[in-house]
PARO-358145 format. One record per residue (C-alpha): x, y, z; residue in three letters. Coordinates in steps of 0.5 Angstrom, whole numbers, padded with zeros to 4 digits, always signed. Layout:
N
XYZAla...
END
This chain:
199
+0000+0000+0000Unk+0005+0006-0003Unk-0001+0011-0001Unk+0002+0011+0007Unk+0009+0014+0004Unk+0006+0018-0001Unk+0001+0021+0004Unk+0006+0021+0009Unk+0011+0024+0003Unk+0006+0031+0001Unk+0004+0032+0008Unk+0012+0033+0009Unk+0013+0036+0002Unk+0020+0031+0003Unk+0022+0027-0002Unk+0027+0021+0001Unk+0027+0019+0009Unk+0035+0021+0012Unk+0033+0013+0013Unk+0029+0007+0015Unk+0030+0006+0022Unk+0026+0000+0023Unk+0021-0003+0019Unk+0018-0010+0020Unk+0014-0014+0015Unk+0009-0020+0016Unk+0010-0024+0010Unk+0004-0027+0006Unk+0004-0034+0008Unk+0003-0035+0000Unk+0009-0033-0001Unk+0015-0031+0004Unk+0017-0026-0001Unk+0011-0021+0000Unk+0007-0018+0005Unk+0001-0018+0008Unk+0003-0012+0013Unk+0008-0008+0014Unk+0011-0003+0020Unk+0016+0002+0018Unk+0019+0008+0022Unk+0022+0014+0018Unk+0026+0019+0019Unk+0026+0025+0014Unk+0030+0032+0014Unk+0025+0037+0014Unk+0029+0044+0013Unk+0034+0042+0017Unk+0030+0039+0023Unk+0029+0031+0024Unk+0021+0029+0024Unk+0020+0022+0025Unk+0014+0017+0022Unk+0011+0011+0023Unk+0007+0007+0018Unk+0004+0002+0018Unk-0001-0001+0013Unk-0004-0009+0013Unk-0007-0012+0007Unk-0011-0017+0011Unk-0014-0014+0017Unk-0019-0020+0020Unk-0026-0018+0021Unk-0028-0018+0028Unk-0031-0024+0029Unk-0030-0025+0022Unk-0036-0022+0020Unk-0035-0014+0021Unk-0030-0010+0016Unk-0027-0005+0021Unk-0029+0000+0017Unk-0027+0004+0024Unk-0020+0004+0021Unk-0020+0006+0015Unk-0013+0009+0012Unk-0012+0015+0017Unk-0007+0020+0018Unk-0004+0023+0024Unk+0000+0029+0024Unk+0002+0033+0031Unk+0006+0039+0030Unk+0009+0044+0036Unk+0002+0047+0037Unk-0003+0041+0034Unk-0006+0035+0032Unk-0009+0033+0026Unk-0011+0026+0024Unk-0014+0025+0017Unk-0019+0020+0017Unk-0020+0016+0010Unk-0015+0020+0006Unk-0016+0016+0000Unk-0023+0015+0000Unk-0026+0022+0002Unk-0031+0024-0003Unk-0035+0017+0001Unk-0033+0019+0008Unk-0028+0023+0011Unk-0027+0028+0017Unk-0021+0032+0020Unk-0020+0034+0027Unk-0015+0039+0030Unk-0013+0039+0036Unk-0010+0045+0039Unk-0005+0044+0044Unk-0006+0051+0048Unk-0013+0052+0047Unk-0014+0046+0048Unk-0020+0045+0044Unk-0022+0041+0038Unk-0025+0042+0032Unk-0027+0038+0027Unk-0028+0040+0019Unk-0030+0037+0012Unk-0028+0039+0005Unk-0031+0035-0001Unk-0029+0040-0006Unk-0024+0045-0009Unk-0018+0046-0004Unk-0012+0051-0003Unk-0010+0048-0010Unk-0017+0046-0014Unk-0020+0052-0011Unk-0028+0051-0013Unk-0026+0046-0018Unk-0029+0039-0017Unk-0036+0036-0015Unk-0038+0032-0008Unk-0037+0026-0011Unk-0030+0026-0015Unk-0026+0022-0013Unk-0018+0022-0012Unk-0017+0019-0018Unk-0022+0024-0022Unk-0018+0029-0019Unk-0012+0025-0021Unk-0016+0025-0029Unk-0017+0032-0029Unk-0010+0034-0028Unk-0008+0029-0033Unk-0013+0032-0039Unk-0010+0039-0037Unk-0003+0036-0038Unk-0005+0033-0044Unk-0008+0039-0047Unk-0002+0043-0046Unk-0006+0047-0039Unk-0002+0048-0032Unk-0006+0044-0027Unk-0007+0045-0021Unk-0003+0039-0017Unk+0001+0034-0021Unk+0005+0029-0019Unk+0012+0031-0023Unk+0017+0025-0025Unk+0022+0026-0020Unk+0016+0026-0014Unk+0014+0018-0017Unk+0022+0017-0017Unk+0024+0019-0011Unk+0017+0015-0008Unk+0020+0009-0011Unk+0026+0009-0008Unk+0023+0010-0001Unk+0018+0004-0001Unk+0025+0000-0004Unk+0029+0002+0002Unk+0022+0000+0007Unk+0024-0007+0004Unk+0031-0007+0004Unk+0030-0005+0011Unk+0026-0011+0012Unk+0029-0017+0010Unk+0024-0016+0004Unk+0030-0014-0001Unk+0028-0009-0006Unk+0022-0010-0011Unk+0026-0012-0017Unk+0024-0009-0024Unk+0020-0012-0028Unk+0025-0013-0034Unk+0030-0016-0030Unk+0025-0021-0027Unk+0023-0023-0034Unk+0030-0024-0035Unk+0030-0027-0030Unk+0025-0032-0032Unk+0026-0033-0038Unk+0034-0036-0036Unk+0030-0042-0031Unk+0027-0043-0037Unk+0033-0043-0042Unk+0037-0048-0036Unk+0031-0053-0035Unk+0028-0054-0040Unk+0030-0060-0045Unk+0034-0060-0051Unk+0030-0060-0057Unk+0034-0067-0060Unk
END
């Protein structure tokens, strides 16, 4: 679930972690080489000040007592600051449901709000029901027809987001995802070796 990084990522305006300091993956019983969950501490260098974060995401929660989703966790966000606390509930997902609590550590009060349109970068643009990826859409067709959206993820953004979730898995055990090309190189080797010869 690279959607863990990529939040945690934005919501820091950084690009890769300083490092890893712990990550612990619970490896799928199909296959050891994948996981089912994954626990991560990062630490990342934000204007020369240390700012650690803890990932965890888990493809195969159980329900409770088999029966309920635990739609209770939906992906969330915890971001506290010097003066506050925020917490994200359901960034993937927003435009289903979603709120965002501020707690002010002098004030002590909370405040809770909701945003299914516009923003501080689409302003009034978008509808209640557009999802991430109708956002996501509109930004590519502004692309396409030679326009500046308003957000977009640029190339270097999706390099330095790979090169993250690749020392997550280094700092695993895991190892680091291979390429596709090389894990076809790879497969078409075997097949070379074992298969028989044509006599």
């Amino acid at each position: 679930m690279t959607y863990v990084v990529s939040a945690t990522r934005f919501f820091l305006a950084a690009a890769v972690p300083r490092e890893v300091a712990s990550a612990k993956a619970r490896p799928s019983p199909g296959d050891r080489r994948v996981d089912d969950a994954m626990e991560a501490t990062l630490r990342f260098d934000v204007g020369g000040r240390m700012v650690e974060s803890k990932l965890y995401t888990d493809m195969w929660r159980a329900n409770v007592l088999g029966l309920i989703p635990r739609v209770w966790e939906l992906p969330s966000i915890e971001i506290e600051t010097e003066h506050a606390v925020m917490y994200f509930y359901n960034f993937m997902m927003p435009h289903v449901y979603h709120y965002i609590t501020v707690y002010d550590k002098r004030t002590k009060k909370t405040t809770t709000e909701k945003h299914y349109t516009g923003g501080p970068k689409w302003g009034d643009r978008g509808e209640e029901w557009w999802s991430t990826y109708r956002y996501q859409l509109e930004a590519f067709v502004d692309l396409a027809r030679g326009k500046k959206p308003p957000h977009c993820v640029t190339p270097d953004n999706s390099i330095a987001q790979m090169e993250t979730i690749d020392m997550v898995y280094e700092a695993s055990g895991l190892g680091r995802r291979r390429p596709t090309h090389e894990v076809l190189s790879a497969r078409a080797a075997e097949a070379t070796v074992t298969s028989p010869s044509a006599s």
